[in-house]
N, C-alpha and C positions, 0 to 999 in steps of 0.2 A: 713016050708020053710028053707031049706039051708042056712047057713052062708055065707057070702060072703068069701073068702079067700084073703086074703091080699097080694100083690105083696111083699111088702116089712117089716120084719120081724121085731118085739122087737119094735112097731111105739111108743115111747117115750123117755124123756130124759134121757139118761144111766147115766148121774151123779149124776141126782137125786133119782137114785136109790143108783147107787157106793157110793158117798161119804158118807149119813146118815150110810150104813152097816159099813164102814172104820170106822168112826166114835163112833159109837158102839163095832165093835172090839177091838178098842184099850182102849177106856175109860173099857171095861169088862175084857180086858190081863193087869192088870198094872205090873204083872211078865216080857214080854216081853218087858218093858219099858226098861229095862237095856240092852236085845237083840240091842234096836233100839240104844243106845249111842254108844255099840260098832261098829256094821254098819256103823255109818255118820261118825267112821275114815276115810273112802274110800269113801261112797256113800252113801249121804242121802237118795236117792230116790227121790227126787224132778228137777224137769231140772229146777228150780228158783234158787236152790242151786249150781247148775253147772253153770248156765250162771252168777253169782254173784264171782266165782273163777274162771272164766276166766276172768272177767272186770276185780279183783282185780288185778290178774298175767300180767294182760295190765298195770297197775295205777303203782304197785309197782316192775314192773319188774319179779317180782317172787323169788324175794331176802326172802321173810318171809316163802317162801315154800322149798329153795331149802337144799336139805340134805347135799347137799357140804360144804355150809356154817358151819354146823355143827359140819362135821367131821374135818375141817381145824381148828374152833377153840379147838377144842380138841385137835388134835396135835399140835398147838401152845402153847395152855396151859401146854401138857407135855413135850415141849423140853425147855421151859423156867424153869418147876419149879426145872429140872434138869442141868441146865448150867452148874453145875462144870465136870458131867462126863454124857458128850452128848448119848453115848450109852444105860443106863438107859432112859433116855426121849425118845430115838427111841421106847425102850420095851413097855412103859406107853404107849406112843402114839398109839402102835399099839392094844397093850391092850385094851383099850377107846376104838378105835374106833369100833374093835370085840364087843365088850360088848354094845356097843349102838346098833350096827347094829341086831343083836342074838332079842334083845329088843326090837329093831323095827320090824325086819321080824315078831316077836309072836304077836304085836300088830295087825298089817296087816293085818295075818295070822287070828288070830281071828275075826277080823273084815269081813274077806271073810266067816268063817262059821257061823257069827251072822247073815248076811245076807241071806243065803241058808234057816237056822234054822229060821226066820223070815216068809219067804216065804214060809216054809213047813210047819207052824203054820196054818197062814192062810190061805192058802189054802185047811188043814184040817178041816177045821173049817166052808168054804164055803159047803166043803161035807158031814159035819156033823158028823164029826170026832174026837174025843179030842185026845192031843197032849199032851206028859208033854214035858219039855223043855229040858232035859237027851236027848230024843230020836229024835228030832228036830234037838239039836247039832250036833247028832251021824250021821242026816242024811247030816247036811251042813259041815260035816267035810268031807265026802267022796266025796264031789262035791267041793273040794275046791281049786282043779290045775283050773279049766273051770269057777271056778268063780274070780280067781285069774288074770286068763289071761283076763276076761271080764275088771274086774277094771283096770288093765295094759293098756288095747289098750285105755281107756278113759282118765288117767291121761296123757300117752303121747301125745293124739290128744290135750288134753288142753295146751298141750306145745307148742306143733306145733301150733294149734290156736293161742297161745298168738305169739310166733314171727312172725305169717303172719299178724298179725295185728297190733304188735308194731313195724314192719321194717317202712311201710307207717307213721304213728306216731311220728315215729323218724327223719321221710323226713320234715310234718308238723312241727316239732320244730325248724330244721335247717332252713328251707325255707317255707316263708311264701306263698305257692304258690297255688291258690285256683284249680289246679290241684291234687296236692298230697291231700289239703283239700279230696277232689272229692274220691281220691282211696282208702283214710283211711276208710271216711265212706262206701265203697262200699265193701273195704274188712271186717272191722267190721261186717258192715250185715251178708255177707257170712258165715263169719267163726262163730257167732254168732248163725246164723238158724242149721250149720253143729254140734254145741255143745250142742244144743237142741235135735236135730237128734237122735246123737249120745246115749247121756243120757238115751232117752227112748227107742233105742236099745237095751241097754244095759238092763234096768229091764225090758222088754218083753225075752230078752235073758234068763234073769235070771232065770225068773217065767218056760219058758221053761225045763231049765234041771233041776228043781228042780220037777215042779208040770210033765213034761213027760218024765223026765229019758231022755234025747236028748243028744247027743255028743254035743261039741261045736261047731261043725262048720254048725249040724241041728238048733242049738237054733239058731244063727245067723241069718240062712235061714229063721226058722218061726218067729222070729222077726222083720227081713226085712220085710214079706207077709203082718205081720201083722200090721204095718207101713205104708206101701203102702196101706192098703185097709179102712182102717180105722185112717188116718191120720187129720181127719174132727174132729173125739169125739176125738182125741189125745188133738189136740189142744187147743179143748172146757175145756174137764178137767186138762191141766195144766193149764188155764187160772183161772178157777174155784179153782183150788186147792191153787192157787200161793193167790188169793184173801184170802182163808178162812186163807193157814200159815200166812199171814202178819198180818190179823186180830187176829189172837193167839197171835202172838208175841208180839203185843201191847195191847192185854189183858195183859198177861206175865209179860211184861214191869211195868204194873200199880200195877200187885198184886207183883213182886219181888220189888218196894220200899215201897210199905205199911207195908211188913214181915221184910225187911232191916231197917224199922225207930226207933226201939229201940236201934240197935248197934249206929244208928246217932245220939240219942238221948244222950246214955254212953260219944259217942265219944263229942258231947257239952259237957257234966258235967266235962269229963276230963280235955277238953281244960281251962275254966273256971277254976276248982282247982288246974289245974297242976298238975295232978295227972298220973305217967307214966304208975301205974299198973294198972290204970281205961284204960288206953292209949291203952294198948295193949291189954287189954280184950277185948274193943270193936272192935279192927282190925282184932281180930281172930272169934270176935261173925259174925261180919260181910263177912268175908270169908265164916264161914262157911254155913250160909243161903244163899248167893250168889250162890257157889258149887252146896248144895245142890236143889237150887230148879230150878239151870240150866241141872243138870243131867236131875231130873225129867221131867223140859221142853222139853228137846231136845229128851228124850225117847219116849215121847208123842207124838211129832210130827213127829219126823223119823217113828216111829211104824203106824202114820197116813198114810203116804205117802207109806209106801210098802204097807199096806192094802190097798190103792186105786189102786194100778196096779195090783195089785194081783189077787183084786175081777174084776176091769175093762178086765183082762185078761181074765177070768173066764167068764164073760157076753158076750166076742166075741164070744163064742160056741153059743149063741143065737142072735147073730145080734144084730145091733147096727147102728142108726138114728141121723146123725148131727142135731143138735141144729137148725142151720142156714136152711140144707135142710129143717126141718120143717117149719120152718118158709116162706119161697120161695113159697113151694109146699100150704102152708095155705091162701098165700097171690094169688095167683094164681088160686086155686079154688073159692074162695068169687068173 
């Protein structure tokens, strides 16, 4: 007797497939864990990550992020330390600010082909491929204008999100008026779903011209399709992912003060003796554990979060069943 054939294809949970393999990818790459710190300069890979620096950029204005700030006290610093002969402090000034900016661009810059090199990793690795992390590089350094300009159109949208939702904000403080109330939260919403949108555009973009060689303005395209068509398991597993990073982090949280309580311990005995050079040993012991096992953390978990789009990208070739439709369709046969 014949199988029945199935209308509908892949009939289970894609995350519980996605996430244990992410999971196991990255705990088996802990090489790539340094890939993933320099990535979350620009993009973690998470839209929990992006919707948490756009609320910030509402809270703070966007004063802890803006590069102007920067550059201004820098040239303040150099036209002051030269007040007797003002032309010098123009030179310095402009000096600095060249040499931050050279500093910045290489940071950026790297961070676009940590990204690429990320996504070329795993995604070789889905096809049974091994990678060494040379040739990964070599491959995200050549995709790094298309990945460049990806990161670019989201950090600006986060801008623009944040003033279409901090102008109404700004109505709410001056006037207490439960209209502007009404538009802040309407626009919040809005620009909020659009910075969600956006984000996982963006690494479906990514996985695009990395894992099929696509222009930028094809990855966009099969981004968008793949968005639009599968917008059900998008949702499910950021919702799913967002749960497991919060649960990491407050794993995290518990093991970096357990590792941190010798420095606290130094840093009692010191206080106690009065002891400055007990003082400062334990300020540096405890830098340097802190550092160190935030690098690690955050390697781990960035490296989590592209392995899940990466491989979830990888499992749309096979179809892909919302959570919920199952559920509907479960609940309606019985």
């Amino acid at each position: 007797m014949l199988k029945k054939k199935k209308i509908i294809p892949n009939d289970k949970p894609i995350f519980r497939e996605v996430i244990p393999q992410a999971l196991k990818f990255t705990w088996a790459h802990p090489s790539h864990w340094i890939l993933g710190v320099f990535a979350a300069v620009l993009f973690s890979g998470s839209a929990l990550d992006i919707f948490l620096k756009f609320w910030n950029t509402i809270q703070y204005q966007g004063n802890e992020i803006f590069i102007g700030n920067v550059i201004n006290n820098l040239w303040q610093v150099a036209i002051l330390s030269s007040a007797t002969v003002p032309w010098i402090g123009y030179i310095k000034g402009i000096l600095a600010i060249i040499f931050f900016l050279v500093i910045l661009t290489a940071i950026f810059g790297f961070s676009c082909v940590s990204q690429g090199a990320l996504v070329h990793s795993i995604g070789s690795d889905k096809n049974k491929k091994k990678v060494s992390i040379k040739s990964a590089l070599t491959l995200g350094s050549k995709a790094i204008v298309p990945i460049a300009i990806l990161n670019l159109i989201l950090i600006i949208f986060i801008w623009v999100a944040r003033f279409g939702a901090s102008f109404p904000l700004a109505l709410v403080l001056d006037n207490d008026n439960i209209v502007y109330i009404v538009i802040y939260i309407i626009s919040f919403i809005i620009f909020s779903i659009l910075t969600f949108g956006l984000s996982i555009l963006q690494i479906y973009s990514l996985n695009a011209i990395i894992l099929h060689n696509a222009s930028l303005v094809e990855a966009l395209t099969k981004g968008w399709k793949i968005m639009r068509e599968h917008w059900l398991v998008t949702v499910e597993t950021i919702i799913v992912q967002s749960l497991i990073i919060i649960t990491l982090a407050l794993i995290a949280t518990s093991v970096a003060l357990m590792l941190t309580f010798p420095a606290i311990i130094l840093f009692v005995i010191s206080y106690i003796n009065i002891n400055i050079s007990m003082f400062y040993a334990s300020l540096i012991l405890f830098f340097i554990i802190t550092l160190a096992f935030t690098l690690f953390t955050t390697g781990f978990i960035v490296t989590f979060q592209y392995a899940t789009w990466t491989i979830m990208f990888h499992k749309f070739k096979e179809g892909a069943i919302p959570k919920i439709y199952r559920l509907f369709r479960s609940f309606f046969k019985s």
